[in-house]
C-alpha positions as CSV (number, residue, x, y, z in Angstrom):
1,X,-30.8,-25.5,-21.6
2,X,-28.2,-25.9,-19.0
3,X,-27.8,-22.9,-16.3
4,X,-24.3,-21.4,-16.2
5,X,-23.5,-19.9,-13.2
6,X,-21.6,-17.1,-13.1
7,X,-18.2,-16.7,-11.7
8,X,-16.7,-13.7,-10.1
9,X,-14.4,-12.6,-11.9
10,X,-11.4,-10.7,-10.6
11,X,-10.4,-7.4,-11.9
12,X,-7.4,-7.0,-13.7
13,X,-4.5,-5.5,-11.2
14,X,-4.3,-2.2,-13.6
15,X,-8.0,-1.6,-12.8
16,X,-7.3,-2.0,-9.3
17,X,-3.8,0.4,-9.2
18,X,-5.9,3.1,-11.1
19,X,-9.1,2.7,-8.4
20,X,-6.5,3.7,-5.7
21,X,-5.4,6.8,-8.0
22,X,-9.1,7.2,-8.3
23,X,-9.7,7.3,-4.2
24,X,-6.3,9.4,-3.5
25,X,-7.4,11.8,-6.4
26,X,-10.8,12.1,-4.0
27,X,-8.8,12.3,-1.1
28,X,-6.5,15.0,-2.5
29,X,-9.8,17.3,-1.9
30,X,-10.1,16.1,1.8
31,X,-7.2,15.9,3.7
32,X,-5.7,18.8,4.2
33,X,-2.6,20.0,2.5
34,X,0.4,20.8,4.0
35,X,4.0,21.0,4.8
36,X,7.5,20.5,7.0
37,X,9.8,23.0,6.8
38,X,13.1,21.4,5.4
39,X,16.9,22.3,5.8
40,X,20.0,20.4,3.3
41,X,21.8,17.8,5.6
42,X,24.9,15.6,4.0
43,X,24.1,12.2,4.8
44,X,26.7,10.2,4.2
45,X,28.3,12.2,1.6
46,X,25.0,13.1,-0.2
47,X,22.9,16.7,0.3
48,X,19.4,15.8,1.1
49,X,16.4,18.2,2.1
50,X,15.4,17.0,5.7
51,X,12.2,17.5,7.5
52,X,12.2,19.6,10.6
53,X,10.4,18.4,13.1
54,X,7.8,21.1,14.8
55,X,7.4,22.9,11.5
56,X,4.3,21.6,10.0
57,X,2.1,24.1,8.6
58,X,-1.4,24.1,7.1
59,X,-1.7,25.4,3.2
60,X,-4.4,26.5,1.8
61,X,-6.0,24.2,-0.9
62,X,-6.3,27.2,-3.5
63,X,-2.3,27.1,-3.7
64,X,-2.4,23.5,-4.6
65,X,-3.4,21.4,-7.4
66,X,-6.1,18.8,-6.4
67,X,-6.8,16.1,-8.9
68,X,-10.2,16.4,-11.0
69,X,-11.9,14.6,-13.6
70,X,-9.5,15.2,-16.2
71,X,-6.4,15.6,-14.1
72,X,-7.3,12.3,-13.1
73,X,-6.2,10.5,-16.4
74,X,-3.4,13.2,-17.1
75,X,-2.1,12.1,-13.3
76,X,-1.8,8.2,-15.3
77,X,0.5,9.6,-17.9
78,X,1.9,11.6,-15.3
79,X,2.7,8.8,-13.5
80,X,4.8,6.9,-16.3
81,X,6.8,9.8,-17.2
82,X,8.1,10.0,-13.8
83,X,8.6,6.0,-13.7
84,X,10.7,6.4,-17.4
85,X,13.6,5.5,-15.8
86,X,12.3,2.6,-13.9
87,X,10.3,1.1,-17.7
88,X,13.6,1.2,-19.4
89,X,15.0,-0.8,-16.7
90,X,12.7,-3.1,-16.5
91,X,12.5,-3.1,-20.5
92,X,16.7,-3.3,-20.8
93,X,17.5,-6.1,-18.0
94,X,14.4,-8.2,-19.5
95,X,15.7,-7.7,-23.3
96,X,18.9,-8.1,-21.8
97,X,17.9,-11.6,-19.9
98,X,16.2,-12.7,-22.5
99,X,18.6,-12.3,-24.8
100,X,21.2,-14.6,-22.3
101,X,18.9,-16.9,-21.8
102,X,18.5,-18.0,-25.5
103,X,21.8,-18.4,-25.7
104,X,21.2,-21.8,-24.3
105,X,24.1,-21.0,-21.7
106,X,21.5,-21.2,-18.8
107,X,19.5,-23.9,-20.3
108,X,23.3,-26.1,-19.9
109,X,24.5,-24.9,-16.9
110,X,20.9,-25.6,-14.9
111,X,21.3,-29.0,-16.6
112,X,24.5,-29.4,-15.1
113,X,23.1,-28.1,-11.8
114,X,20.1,-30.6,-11.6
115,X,22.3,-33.5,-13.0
116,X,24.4,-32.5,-9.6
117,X,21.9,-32.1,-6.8
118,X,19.2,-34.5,-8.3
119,X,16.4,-34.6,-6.0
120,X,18.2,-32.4,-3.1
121,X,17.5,-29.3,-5.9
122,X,15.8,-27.6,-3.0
123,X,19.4,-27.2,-1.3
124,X,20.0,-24.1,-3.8
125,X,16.8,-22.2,-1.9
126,X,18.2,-21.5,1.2
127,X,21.6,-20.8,-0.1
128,X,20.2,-18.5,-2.8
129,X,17.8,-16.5,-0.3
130,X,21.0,-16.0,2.0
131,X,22.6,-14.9,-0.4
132,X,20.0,-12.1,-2.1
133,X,19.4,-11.4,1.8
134,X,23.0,-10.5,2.0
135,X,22.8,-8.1,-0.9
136,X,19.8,-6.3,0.3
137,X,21.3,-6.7,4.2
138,X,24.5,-5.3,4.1
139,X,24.7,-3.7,0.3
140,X,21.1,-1.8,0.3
141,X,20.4,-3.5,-2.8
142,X,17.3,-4.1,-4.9
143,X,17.1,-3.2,-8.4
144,X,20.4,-4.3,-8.7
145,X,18.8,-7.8,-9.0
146,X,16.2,-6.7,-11.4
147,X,18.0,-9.1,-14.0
148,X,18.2,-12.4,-12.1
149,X,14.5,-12.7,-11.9
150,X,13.8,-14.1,-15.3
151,X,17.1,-16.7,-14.5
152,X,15.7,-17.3,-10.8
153,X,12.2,-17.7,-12.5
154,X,12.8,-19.9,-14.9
155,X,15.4,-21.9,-12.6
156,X,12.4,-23.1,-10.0
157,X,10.6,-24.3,-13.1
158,X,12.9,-26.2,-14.3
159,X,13.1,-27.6,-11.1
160,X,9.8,-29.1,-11.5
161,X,8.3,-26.4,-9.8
162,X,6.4,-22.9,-10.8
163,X,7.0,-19.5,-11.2
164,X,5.5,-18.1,-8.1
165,X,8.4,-20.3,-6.2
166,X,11.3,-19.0,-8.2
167,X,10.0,-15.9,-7.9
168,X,9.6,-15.8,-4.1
169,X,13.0,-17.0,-3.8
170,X,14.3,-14.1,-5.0
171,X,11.9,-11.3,-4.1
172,X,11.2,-12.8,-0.7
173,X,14.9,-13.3,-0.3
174,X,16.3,-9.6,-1.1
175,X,13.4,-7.6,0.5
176,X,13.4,-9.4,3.8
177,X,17.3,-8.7,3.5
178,X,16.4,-5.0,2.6
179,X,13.7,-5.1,5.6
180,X,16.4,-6.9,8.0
181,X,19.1,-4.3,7.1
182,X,22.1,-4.5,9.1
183,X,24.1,-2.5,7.2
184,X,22.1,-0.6,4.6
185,X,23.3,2.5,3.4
186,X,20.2,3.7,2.1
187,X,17.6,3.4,5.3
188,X,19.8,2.5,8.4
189,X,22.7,4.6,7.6
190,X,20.8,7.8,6.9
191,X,18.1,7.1,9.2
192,X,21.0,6.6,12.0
193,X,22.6,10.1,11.0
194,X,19.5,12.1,10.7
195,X,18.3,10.2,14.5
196,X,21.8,11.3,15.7
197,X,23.3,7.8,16.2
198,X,26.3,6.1,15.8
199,X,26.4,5.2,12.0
200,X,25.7,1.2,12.1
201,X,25.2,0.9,15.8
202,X,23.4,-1.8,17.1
203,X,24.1,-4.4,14.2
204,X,24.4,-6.9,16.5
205,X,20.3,-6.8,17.2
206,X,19.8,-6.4,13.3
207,X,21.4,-9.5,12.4
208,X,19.6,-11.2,14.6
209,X,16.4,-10.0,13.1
210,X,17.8,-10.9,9.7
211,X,18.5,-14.3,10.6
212,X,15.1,-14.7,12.1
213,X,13.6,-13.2,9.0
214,X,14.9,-14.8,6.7
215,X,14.5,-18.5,7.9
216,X,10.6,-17.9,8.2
217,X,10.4,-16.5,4.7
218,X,12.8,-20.2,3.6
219,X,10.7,-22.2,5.5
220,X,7.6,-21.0,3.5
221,X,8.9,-21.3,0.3
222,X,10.0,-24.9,1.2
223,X,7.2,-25.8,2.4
224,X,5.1,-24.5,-0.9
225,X,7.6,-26.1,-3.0
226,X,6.6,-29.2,-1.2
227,X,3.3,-28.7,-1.6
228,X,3.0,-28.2,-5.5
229,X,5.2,-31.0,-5.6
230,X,2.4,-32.9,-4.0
231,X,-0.3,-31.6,-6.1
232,X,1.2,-29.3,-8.7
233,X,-3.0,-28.0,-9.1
234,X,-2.4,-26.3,-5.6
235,X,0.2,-23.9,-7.3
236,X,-0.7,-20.4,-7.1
237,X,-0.7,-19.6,-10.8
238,X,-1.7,-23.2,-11.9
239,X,-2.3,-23.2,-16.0
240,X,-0.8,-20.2,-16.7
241,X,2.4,-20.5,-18.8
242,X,5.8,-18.3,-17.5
243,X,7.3,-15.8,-19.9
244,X,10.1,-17.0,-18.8
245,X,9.7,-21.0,-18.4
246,X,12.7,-23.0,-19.7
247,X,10.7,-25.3,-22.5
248,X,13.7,-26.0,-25.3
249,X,13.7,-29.8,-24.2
250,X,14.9,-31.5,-21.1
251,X,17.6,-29.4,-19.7
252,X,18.9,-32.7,-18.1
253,X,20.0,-33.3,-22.1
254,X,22.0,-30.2,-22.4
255,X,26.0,-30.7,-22.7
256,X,27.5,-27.7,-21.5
257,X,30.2,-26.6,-24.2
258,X,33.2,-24.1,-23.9
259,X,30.6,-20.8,-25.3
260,X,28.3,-21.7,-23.0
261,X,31.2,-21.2,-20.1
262,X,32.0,-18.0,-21.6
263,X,28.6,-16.6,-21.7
264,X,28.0,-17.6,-18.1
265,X,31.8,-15.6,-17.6
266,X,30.4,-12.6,-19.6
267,X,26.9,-12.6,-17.0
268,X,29.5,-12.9,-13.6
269,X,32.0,-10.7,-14.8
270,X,29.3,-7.8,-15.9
271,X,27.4,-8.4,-12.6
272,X,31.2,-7.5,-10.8
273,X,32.1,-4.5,-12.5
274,X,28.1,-3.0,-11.6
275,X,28.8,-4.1,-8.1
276,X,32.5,-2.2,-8.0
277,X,30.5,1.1,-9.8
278,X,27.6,0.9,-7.9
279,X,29.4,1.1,-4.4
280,X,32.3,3.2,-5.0
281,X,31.5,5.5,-7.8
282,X,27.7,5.8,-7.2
283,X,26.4,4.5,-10.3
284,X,22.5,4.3,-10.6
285,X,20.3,3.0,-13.8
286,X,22.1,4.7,-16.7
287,X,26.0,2.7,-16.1
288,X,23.2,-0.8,-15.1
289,X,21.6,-0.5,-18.6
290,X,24.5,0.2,-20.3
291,X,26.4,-2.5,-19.0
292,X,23.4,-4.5,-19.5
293,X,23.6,-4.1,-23.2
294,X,27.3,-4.9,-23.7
295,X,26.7,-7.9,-21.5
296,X,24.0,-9.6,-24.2
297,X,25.8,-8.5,-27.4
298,X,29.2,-10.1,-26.3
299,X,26.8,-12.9,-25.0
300,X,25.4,-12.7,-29.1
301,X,28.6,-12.3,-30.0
302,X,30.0,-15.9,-28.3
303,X,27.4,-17.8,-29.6
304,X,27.9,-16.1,-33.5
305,X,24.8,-14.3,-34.0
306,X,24.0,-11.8,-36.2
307,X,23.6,-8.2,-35.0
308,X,19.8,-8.6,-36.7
309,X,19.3,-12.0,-34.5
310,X,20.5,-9.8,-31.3
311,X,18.1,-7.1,-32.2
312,X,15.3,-9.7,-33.0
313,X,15.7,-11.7,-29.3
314,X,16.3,-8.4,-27.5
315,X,12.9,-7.4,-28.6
316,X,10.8,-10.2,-28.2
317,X,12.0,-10.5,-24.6
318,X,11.9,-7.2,-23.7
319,X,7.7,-6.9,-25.0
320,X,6.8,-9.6,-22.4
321,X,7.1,-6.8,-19.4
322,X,4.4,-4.5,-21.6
323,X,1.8,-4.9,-19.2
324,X,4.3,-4.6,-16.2
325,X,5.9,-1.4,-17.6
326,X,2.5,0.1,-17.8
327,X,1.4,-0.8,-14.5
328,X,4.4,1.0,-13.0
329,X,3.5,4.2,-14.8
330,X,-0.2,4.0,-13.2
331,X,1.2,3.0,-9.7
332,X,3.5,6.3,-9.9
333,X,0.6,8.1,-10.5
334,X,-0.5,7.8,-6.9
335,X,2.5,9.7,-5.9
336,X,1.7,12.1,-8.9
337,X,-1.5,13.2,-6.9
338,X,-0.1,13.5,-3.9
339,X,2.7,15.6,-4.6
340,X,0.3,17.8,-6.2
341,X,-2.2,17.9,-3.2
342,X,0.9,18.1,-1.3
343,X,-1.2,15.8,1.5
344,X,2.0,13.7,2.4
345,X,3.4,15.7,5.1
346,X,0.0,15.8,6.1
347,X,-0.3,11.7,6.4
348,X,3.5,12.1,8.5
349,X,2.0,14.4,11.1
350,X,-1.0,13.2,12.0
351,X,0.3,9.8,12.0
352,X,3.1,11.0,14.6
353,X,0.3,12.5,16.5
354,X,-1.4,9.0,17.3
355,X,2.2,7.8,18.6
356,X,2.0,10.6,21.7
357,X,-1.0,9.2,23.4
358,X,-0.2,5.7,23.2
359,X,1.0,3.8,26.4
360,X,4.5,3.2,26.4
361,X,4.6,-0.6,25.9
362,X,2.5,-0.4,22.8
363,X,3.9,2.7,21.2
364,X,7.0,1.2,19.8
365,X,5.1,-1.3,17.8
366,X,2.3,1.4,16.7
367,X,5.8,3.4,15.6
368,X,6.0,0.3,13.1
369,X,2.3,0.0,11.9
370,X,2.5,4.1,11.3
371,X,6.2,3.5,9.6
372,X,4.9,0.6,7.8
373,X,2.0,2.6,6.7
374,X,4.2,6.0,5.3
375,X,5.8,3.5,3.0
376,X,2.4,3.8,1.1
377,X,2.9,6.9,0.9
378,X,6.9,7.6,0.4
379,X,8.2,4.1,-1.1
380,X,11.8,4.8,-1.2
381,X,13.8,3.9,1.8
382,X,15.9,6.8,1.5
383,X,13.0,9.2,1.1
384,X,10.8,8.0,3.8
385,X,14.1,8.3,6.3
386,X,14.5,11.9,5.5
387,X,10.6,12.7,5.6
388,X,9.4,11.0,9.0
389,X,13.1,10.4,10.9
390,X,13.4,13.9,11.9
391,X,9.7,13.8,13.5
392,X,9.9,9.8,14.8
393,X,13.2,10.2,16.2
394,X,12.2,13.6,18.7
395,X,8.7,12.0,18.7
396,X,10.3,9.2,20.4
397,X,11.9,10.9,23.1
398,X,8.6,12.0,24.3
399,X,7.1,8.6,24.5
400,X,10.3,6.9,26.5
401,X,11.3,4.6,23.4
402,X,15.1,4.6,22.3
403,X,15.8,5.9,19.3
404,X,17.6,3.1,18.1
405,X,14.0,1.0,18.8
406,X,12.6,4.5,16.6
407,X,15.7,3.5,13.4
408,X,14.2,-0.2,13.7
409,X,10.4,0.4,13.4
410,X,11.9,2.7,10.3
411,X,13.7,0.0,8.9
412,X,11.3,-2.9,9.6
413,X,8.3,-0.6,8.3
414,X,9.9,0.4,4.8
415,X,11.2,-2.7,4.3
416,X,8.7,-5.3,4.1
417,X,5.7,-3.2,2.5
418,X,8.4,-3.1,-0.5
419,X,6.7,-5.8,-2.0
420,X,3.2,-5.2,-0.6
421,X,2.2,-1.6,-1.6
422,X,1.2,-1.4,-5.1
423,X,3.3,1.8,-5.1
424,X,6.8,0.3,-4.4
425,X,8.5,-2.0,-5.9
426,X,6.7,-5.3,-6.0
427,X,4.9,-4.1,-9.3
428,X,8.4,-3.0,-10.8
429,X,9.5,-7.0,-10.0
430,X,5.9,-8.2,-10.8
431,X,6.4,-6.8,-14.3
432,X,10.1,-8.1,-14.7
433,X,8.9,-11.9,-13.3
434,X,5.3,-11.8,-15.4
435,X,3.6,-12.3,-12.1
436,X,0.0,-11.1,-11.3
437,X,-0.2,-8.9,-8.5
438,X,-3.3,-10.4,-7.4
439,X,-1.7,-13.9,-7.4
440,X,1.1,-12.2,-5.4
441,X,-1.1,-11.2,-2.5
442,X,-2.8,-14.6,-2.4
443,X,0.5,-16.1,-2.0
444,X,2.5,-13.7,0.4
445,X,-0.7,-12.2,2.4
446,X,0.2,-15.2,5.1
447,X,3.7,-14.6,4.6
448,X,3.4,-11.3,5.3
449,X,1.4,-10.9,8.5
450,X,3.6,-13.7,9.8
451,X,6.9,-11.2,9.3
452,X,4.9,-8.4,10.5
453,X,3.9,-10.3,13.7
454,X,7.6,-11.8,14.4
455,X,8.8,-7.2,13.9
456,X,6.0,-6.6,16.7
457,X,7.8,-9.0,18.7
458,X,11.4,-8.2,17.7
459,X,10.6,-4.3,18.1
460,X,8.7,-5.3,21.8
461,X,11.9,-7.2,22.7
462,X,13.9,-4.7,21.9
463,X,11.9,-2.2,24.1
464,X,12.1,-4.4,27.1
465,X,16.0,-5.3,26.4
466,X,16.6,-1.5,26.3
467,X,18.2,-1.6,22.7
């Protein structure tokens, strides 16, 4: 008989999300609970509750719910009612994708587009990544691109490539946009108010960083591209077929016919009017999902399907995020038990309590590693600003850094653990692109602690500079 050996095999990335929820739900019984006081502030025309800094208080863990056995797996259903809103976006805009992509619309237009740039395809990368950066940069924007993924996706495989590189063209291109943040409403601009600042001072050092940012993460992509190209086994999710892969044929056949122009009209026209409402009458997912909708059936509509067809499409497309949906829910639940435990505060104060002691030239970059870490904690950008800005902000008048330095270890921090933490959004975009979270951090582990060194050195720059 022949000996087997036997291989190690990796857990699956829900086991892994719900042994975090496990060792917070521990946690929630050791650290101890407590609390900033917090005052309404209008930040930029919007009321938000705002930390004040030399309030935190101790609670006592009898007034707080910790997490036992059974609150444990309540905290996981827990967790995907408060991510609803975040699964039916995912759900809609892959439905929705789905739905445009079998059209046959993209399928002709990426024809044309590879019939054009031939074997300089890999032209479209940088020019793409700018322009997600841009969005993310300027705009504050991120789920706003939920929808391209399954195009983007399914664009680098048609390229020749895989789905980890269309992928990382957009994820890697919007969140290093979000991190670089020149003008972003949601972390600069309120972290700038709350820190006392001129609103978008200092944008000159910012786009700098953005620049810098961004043509490390193109360079890496490139040079994966280039690599796969080589020896397409060396690609990070080798033998696995894409739920969104492009497979009707060779695209290079497609003619592209007067329906397929309108269709592609429909997509840029939609993606307009949700730009317009999102910036000047403060839409969020509701007006994104609804738009959504009336963009595929007038896409079904074009091409003369039946409103049983639409239905039938919308479906199919939308169950291939199942497992992302789910995961979602189970990463929320992490900030189910913390709320509960109410150890967050906690986490911010001690945290700011390592800053005080530090030396002077290191402290600016600790500020980053501590900021970088909260965004475990507090994923949203807008919510870890109004949380730890109050406290960094006086915390780093004490330890002689500017607090414009203090705003860019904020934005720099939240920013590029957004598709790192398993609680922020790289499991929302992991879901939408049918990516593995564990083939995720294989491929951007390297990526990542190559940004994070180049904001130690950006940050330690802007130190010496006196920024």
């Amino acid at each position: 008989m022949e000996k087997r050996k036997k291989k190690l095999v990796f857990p699956d990335t829900l086991i892994i999300v719900a042994i975090v929820v496990l060792i917070v739900a521990v946690l929630s019984w050791i650290i101890p609970s407590g609390t900033y006081d917090y005052k309404e502030m209008n930040i930029n025309g919007r009321v938000r509750n705002v930390a004040i800094d030399g309030t935190y208080h101790v609670i006592d863990k009898s007034k707080v719910t910790t997490t036992g056995f059974l609150g444990f797996f309540s905290s996981l259903y827990r967790g995907c009612v408060d991510a609803a809103d975040i699964i039916f976006v995912i759900l809609c805009c892959c439905g929705t994708f789905g739905v445009m992509v079998k059209t046959g619309a993209f399928h002709s237009g990426i024809g044309v587009l590879l019939k054009k740039f031939g074997k300089k395809g890999l032209l479209i990368v940088p020019i793409l990544m700018i322009l997600f950066g841009l969005g993310g940069s300027i705009f504050g924007m991120a789920s706003e691109f939920y929808g391209f993924y399954p195009l983007i996706i399914g664009l680098g495989i048609a390229m020749g490539y895989d789905a980890m590189f269309g992928f990382a063209v957009i994820a890697c291109g919007e969140f290093i946009g979000f991190m670089g943040a020149t003008m972003n409403p949601y972390t600069v601009g309120i972290a700038q108010n709350i820190a006392g600042l001129e609103l978008y001072s200092g944008t000159w050092y910012r786009a700098i960083c953005f620049v810098l940012f961004e043509v490390i993460a193109i360079i890496y992509v490139l040079r994966y591209a280039k690599k796969i190209e080589k020896n397409p086994k060396l690609s990070a999710v080798y033998g696995e077929k894409s739920i969104h892969e492009f497979s009707e044929g060779d695209l290079e056949s497609y003619s592209f016919s007067k329906s397929d122009a309108v269709v592609i009209l429909d997509m840029i026209i939609t993606l307009v009017i949700l730009m317009i409402g999102l910036m000047k009458w403060e839409w969020d997912y509701p007006q994104l999902c609804g738009l959504f909708l009336i963009m595929s059936m007038v896409a079904a509509g074009v091409k003369k399907w039946t409103p049983n067809k639409w239905c039938s499409e919308f479906i199919d497309s939308a169950k291939t995020v199942v497992w992302g949906c789910i995961l979602t829910g189970v990463a929320k639940a992490i900030v189910v038990v913390m709320g509960d435990a109410m150890i967050m505060d906690t986490v911010i104060y001690n945290l700011s309590n390592l800053l005080k002691s530090a030396p002077r030239g290191i402290s600016a970059g600790l500020m980053l590693i501590v900021q970088t870490f909260i965004n475990f904690f507090i994923p949203s950008g807008s919510g870890q600003a109004v949380a730890s800005m109050p406290i960094m902000s006086q915390l780093s008048d004490i330890i002689g850094v500017s607090r414009q330095t203090a705003v860019l270890a904020f934005q720099f921090g939240d920013g590029l653990s957004n598709i790192f933490w398993p609680t922020a959004d790289i499991v929302i975009i992991c879901g939408l692109g049918g990516i593995k979270l564990e083939k995720w951090y294989k491929w951007f582990t390297p990526l990542f602690l190559i940004l994070l060194a180049a904001q130690l050195v950006m940050i330690e720059i802007a130190v010496f500079i006196g920024y």
